[in-house]
C-alpha positions as CSV (number, residue, x, y, z in Angstrom):
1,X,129.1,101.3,123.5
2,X,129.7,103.4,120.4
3,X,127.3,103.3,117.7
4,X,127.7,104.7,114.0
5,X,124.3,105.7,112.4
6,X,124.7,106.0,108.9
7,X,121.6,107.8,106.7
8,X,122.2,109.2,103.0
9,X,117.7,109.7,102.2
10,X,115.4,111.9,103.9
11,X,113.1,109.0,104.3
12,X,115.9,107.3,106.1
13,X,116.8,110.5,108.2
14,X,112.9,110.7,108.9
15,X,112.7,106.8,110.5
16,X,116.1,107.2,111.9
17,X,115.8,110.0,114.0
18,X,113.5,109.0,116.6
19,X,116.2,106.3,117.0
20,X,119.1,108.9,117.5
21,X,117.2,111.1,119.4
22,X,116.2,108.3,122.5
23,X,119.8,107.1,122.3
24,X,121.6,110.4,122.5
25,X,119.8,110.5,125.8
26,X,121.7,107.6,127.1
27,X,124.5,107.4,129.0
28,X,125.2,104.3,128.2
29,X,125.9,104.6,124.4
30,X,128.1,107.3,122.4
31,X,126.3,107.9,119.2
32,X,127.9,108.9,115.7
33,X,126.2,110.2,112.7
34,X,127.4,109.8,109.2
35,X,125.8,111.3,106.3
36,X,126.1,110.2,103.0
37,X,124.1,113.1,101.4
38,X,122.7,110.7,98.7
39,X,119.7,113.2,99.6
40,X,121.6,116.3,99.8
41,X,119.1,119.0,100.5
42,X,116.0,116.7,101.6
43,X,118.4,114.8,104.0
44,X,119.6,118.0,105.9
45,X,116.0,119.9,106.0
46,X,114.7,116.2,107.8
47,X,117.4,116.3,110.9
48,X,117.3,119.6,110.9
49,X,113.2,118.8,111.8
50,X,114.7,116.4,115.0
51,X,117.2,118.8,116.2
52,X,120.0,116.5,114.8
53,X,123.1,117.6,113.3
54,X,125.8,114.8,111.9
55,X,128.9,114.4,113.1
56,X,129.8,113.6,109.5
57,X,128.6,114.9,106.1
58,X,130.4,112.7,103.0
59,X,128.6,114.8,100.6
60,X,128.5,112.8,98.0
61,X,125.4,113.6,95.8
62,X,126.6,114.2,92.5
63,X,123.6,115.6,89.8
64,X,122.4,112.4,87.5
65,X,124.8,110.2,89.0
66,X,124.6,106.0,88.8
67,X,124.2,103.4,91.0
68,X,127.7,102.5,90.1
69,X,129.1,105.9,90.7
70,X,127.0,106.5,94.6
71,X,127.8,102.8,96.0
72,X,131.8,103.3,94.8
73,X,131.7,106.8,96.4
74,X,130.2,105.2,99.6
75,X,132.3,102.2,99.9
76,X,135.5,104.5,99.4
77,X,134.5,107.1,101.9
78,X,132.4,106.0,104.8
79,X,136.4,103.6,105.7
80,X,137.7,106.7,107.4
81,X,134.8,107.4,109.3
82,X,134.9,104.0,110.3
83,X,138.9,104.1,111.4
84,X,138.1,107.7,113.3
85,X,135.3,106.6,115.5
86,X,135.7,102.4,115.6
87,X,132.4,101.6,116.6
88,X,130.9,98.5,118.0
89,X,127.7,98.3,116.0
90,X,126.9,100.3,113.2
91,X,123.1,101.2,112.3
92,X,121.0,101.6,108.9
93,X,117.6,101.8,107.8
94,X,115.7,100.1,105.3
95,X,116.9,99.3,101.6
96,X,118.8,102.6,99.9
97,X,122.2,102.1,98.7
98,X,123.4,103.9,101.2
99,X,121.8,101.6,103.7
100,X,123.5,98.6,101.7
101,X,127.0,99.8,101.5
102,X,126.8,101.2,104.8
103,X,126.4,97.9,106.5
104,X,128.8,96.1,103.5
105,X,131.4,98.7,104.8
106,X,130.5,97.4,108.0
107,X,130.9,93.9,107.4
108,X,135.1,94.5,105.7
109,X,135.5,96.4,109.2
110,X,133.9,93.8,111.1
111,X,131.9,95.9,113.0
112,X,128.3,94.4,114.0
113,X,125.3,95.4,112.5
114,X,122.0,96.2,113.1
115,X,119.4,96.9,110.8
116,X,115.9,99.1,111.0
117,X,112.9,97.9,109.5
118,X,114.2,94.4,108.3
119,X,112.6,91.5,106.4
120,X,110.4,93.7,104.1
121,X,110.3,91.8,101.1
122,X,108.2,91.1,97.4
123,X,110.8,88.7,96.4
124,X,110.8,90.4,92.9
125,X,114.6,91.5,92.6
126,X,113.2,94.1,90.0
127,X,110.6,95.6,91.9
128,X,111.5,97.4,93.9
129,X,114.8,98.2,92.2
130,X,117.4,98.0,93.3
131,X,115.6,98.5,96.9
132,X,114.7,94.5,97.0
133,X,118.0,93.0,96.7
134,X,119.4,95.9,98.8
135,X,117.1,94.8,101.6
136,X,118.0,91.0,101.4
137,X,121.8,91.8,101.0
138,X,121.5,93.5,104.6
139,X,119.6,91.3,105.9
140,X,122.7,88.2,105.1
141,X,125.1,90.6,106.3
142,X,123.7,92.3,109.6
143,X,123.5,90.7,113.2
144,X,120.6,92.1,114.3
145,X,117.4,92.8,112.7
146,X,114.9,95.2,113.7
147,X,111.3,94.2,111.9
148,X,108.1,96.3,111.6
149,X,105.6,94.1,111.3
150,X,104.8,90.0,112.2
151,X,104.7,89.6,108.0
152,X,108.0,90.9,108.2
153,X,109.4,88.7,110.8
154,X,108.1,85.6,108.7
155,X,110.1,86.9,105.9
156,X,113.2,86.3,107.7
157,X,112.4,83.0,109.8
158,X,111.7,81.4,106.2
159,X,115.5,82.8,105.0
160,X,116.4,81.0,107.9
161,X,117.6,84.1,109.9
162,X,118.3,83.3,113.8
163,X,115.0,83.7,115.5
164,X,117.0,84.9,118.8
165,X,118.2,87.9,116.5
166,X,114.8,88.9,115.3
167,X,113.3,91.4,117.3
168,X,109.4,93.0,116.5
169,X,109.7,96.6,117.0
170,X,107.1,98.0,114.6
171,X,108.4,101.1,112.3
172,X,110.4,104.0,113.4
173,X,108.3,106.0,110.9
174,X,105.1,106.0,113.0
175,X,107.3,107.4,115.9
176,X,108.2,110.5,113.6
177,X,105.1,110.9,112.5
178,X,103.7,111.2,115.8
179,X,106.6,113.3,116.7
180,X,105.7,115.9,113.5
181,X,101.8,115.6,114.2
182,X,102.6,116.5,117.5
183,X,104.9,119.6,117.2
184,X,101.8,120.8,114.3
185,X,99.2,120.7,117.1
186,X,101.2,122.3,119.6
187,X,102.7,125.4,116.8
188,X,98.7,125.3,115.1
189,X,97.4,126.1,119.2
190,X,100.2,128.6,120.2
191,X,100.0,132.5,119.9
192,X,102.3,132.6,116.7
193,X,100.3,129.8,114.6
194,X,102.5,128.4,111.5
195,X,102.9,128.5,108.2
196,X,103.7,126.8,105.2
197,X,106.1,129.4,103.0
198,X,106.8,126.2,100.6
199,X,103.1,125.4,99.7
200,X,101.6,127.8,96.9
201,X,99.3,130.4,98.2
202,X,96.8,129.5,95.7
203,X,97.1,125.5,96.9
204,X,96.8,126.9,100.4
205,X,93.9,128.6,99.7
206,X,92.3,126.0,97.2
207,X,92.7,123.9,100.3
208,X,90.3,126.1,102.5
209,X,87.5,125.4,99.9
210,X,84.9,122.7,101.3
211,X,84.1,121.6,97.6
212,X,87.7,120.7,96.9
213,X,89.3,117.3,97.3
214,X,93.2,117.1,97.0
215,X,94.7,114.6,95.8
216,X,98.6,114.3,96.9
217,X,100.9,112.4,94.3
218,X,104.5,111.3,95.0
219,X,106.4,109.4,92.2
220,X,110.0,108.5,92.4
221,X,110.8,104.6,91.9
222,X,113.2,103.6,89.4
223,X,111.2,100.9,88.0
224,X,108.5,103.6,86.9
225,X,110.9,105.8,85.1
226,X,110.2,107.1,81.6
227,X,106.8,104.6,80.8
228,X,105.6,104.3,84.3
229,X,105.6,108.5,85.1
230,X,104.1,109.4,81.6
231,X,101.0,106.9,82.1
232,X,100.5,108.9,86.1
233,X,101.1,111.8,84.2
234,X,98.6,110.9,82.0
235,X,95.6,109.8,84.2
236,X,96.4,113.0,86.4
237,X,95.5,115.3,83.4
238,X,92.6,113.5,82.7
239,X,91.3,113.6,86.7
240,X,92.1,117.3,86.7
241,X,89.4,118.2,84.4
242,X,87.2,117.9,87.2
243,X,86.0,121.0,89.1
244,X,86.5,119.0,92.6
245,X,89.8,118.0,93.1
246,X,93.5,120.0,93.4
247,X,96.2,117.8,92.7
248,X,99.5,118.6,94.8
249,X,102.6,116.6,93.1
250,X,105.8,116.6,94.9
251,X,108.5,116.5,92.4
252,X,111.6,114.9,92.9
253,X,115.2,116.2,92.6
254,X,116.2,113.2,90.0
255,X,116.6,114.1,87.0
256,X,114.8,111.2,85.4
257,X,111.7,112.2,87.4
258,X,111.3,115.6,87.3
259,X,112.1,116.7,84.0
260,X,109.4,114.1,82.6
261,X,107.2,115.1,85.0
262,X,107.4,119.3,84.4
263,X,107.3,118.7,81.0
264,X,104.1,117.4,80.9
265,X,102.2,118.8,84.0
266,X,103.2,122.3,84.1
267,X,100.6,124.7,83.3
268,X,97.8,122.3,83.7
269,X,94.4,123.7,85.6
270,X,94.0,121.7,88.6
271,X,97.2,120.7,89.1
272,X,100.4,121.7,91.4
273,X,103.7,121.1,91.4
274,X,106.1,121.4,94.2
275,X,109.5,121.0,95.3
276,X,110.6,118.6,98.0
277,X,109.0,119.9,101.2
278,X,110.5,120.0,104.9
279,X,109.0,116.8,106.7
280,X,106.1,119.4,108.6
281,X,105.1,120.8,105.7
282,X,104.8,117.6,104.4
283,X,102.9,115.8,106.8
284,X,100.7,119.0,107.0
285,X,99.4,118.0,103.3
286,X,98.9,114.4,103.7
287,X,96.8,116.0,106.8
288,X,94.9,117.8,104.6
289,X,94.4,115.4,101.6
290,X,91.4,113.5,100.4
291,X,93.6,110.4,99.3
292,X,96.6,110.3,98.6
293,X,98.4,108.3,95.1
294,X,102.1,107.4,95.5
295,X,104.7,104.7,94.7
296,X,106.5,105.7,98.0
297,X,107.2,103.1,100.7
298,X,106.7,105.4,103.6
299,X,103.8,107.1,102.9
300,X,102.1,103.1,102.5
301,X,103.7,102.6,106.2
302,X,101.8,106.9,107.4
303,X,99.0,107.2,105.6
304,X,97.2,104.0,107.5
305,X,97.8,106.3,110.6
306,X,95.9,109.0,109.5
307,X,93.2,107.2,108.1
308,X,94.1,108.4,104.5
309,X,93.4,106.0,101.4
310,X,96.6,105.2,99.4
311,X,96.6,104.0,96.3
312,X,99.8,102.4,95.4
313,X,101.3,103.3,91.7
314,X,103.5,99.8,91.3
315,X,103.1,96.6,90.3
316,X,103.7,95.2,93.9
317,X,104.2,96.2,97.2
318,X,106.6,94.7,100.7
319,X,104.0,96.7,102.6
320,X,100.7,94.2,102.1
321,X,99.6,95.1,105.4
322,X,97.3,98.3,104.5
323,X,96.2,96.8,101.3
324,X,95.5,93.7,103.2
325,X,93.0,95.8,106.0
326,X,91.5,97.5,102.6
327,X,93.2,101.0,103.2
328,X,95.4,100.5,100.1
329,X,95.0,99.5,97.0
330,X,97.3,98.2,93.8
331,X,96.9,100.1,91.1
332,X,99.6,99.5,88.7
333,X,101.1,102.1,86.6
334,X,98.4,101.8,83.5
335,X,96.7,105.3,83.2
336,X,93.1,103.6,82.8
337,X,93.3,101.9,85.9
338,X,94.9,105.2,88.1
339,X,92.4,106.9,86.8
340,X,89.5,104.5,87.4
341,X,90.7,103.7,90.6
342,X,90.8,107.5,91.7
343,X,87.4,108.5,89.9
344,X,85.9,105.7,92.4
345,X,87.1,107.0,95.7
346,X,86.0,110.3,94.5
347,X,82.4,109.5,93.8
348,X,81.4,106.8,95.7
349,X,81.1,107.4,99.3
350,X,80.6,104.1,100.8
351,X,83.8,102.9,99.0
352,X,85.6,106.0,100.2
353,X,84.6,105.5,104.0
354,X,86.0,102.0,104.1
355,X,89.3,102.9,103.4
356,X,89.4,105.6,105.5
357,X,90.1,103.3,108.5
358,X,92.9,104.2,110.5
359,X,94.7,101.6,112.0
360,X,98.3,100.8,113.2
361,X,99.6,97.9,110.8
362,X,103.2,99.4,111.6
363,X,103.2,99.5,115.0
364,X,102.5,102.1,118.0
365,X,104.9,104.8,117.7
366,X,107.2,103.6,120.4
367,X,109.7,101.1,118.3
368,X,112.6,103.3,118.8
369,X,111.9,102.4,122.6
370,X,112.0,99.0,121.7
371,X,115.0,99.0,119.9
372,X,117.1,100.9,122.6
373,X,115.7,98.3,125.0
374,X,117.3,95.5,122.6
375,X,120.6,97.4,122.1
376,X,121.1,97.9,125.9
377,X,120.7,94.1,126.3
378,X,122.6,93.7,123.8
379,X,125.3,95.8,124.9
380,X,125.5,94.0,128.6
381,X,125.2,90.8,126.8
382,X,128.4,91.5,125.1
């Protein structure tokens, strides 16, 4: 059986590659990757993590370019790769536009489909956007649908999605995160140690200072450009006047992000800004946080893991589980509220310690076992 992965994120290179990995191990399948490069440099420094090189790089990331521009480019070129390796099922991950077009490219070929961490939904087409309606248009187009949670599941039984195609896997992330948490321990125990070139020396060393709490921000969303970033913005100045916290934010390549973002955070005591990191590094500083404030999808799905309080910078979430158990919270995007939110977990214990759980609302960390178990059924089946 040959199978076409197609990932254009890092996020999706990060849940996907436990998947690849397993599979690649099995003679029964032939695996293909195709990269879109939506991602370019995040994307490649992700596989490059899991030992996973594509077999097909689009590079397509053009700087500042629209929705319009990335799904045309998409559509257009992912056809040949499709006519070079004719696969039988094609597979993507969650709700990127790469994800979307991937399995709408799929569906003119009339190749099967299978989808990683279905059924997520808020059922606001605007938030996320355009990640919601991306998510639901896979979900009418792919065959098989691979869901993280039981919440999720419901989702799709209600949009009256084939039960016998619905199969409860939990989320690929936790297996990578296991995976990275794993390979830290091991490096951390070893003769040579590691290191962190990408995080600031001063961080680093802030970090080794008992009476400091770090706070680790992530902002990206389109629904929380321009208005949305200057209010986070905002309410981090206003939390870094205290002596007790360092505040890491990871800035992101778009345009629309970081430029707002460096123009009003640079220079400010307290606070650190930092390019994309590799995946290790990454999960090296949620590690070490305090709590973590974010609008990111996948950091909801790891921090739970790790027993680190999110607070979630949108209006909504598809990831209720966490916020449900009381390890998450809503915040919105109102500068008041971050920062009254945030003040709260820093001062008040009690409150702190009972979100501080960690617990596995995304599964065990063995769904990309799950879902080569469904695919080789699937397979004979055929």
């Amino acid at each position: 059986m040959k199978i076409l992965c197609i990932i254009g994120t890092r996020p999706e290179a990060i849940k996907m590659a436990p998947v690849i990995r397993l599979i690649k191990t099995d003679s029964r399948f032939e695996v293909f990757v195709c990269t879109t490069s939506q991602h370019r440099e995040m994307l490649s420094s992700a596989l490059d993590i899991f030992g996973i090189k594509p077999d097909y790089n689009l590079d397509l990331m053009q700087e500042n370019q629209s929705m319009f521009d990335i799904s045309a480019s998409i559509l257009k070129n992912i056809e040949p790769v499709l006519v070079t390796t004719s696969p039988d099922l094609i597979l993507v991950q969650g709700d990127t536009t790469t994800a979307f077009i991937g399995a709408l490219a799929a569906f003119y070929f009339r190749v099967k489909i299978a989808h990683i961490e279905a059924g997520l939904r808020t059922y606001n087409k605007s938030s996320p956007f355009p990640e919601e309606m991306n998510r639901q248009l896979i979900t009418r187009l792919a065959d098989l649908h691979f869901v993280p949670t039981p919440e999720a599941e419901k989702n799709l039984l209600k949009e009256n999605v084939s039960e016998s195609s619905i199969f409860l896997t939990g989320n690929t992330g936790t297996d990578a995160l296991k995976y990275a948490l794993s390979f830290l321990e091991t490096k951390e125990n070893s003769a040579e140690g590691i290191s962190f070139p990408e995080i600031p020396m001063l961080l680093n060393e802030g970090l080794k200072d008992p009476s400091k709490k770090l706070i680790l921000v992530t902002s990206h969303r389109r629904e929380n450009f321009g208005e949305g970033i200057l209010n986070i913005c905002n309410a981090l100045i206003e939390i870094s006047l205290r002596d007790d916290v360092l505040i890491a934010v990871l800035v992101h390549p778009n345009p629309n992000v970081r430029n707002q973002i460096i123009k009003l955070l640079s220079g400010k005591q307290n606070i650190f800004l930092l390019d994309p990191l590799d995946y290790l590094s990454f999960v090296h500083l949620m590690t070490s946080s305090y709590l973590i404030l974010t609008d990111s999808g996948g950091i909801q799905e790891e921090a739970p893991y790790l027993g680190k309080p999110v607070l979630v910078t949108r209006q909504n979430t598809e990831r209720m589980e966490p916020v449900e158990a009381g390890t998450a919270k809503i915040t919105g995007v109102l500068s008041d509220e971050i920062v009254k939110e945030t003040i709260r977990l820093l001062d008040n214990k009690v409150e702190y310690q009972n979100m501080t759980r960690s617990h596995l609302p995304f599964g065990d960390g063995k769904a990309a076992e799950k879902i080569l178990d469904v695919l080789a059924k699937y397979r004979l089946s055929e």
